[in-house]
C-alpha positions in Angstrom: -15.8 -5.9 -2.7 -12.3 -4.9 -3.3 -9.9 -4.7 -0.5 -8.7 -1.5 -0.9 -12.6 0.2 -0.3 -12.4 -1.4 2.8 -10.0 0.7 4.3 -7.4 -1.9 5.0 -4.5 -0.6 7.1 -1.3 0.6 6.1 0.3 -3.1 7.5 -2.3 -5.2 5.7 -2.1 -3.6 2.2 1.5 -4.0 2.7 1.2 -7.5 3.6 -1.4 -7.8 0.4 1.0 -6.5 -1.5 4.1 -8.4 -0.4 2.0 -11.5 -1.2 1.6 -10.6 -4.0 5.3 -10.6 -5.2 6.0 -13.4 -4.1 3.5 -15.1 -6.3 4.5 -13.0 -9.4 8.1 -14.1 -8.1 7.5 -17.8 -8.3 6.3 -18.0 -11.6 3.3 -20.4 -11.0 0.7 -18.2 -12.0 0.1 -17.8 -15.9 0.1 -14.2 -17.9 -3.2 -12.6 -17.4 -2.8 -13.6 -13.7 0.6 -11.8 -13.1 -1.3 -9.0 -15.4 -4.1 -8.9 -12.5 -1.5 -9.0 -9.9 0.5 -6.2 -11.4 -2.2 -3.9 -11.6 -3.4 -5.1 -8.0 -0.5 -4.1 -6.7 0.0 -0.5 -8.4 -3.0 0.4 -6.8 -1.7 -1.4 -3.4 1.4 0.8 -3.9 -0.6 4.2 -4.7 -2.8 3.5 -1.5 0.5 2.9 0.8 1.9 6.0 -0.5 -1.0 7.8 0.4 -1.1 6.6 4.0 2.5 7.5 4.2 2.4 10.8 2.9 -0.7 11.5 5.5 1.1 10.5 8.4 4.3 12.6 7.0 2.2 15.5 6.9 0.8 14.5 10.3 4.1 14.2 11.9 5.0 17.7 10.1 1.9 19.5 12.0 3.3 17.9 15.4 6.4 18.8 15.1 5.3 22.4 14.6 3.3 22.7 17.0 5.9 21.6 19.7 8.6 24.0 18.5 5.9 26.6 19.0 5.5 25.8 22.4 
């Protein structure tokens, strides 16, 4: 099962993802490999910015609701 329908946490798909540069990085893995990894990571990237824009529109809510008060 892929990592990302696991619901990993904002801090682990980052860490999946920085991983994941530094192998494309070093060079050691071969074309279809840093293809794999390329496209792992795109979808690593579109998941983080998900998370983030959540918790921005989270933080958005609170902060309204406190200058309401």
């Amino acid at each position: 099962m892929n990592k990302l329908e696991t619901k990993q946490t904002f801090e682990q798909a980052l860490g999946d993802l920085e991983k994941i540069v530094t192998e494309v990085e070093q060079g050691k893995i071969g074309l279809e490999e840093s293809i794999e990894k390329y496209e792992q990571g795109m979808k690593l990237i579109k998941y983080c910015r998900a998370i983030l824009e959540q918790a921005e529109r989270r933080i958005e809510t609170i902060s309204k609701d406190a200058q309401a008060k």
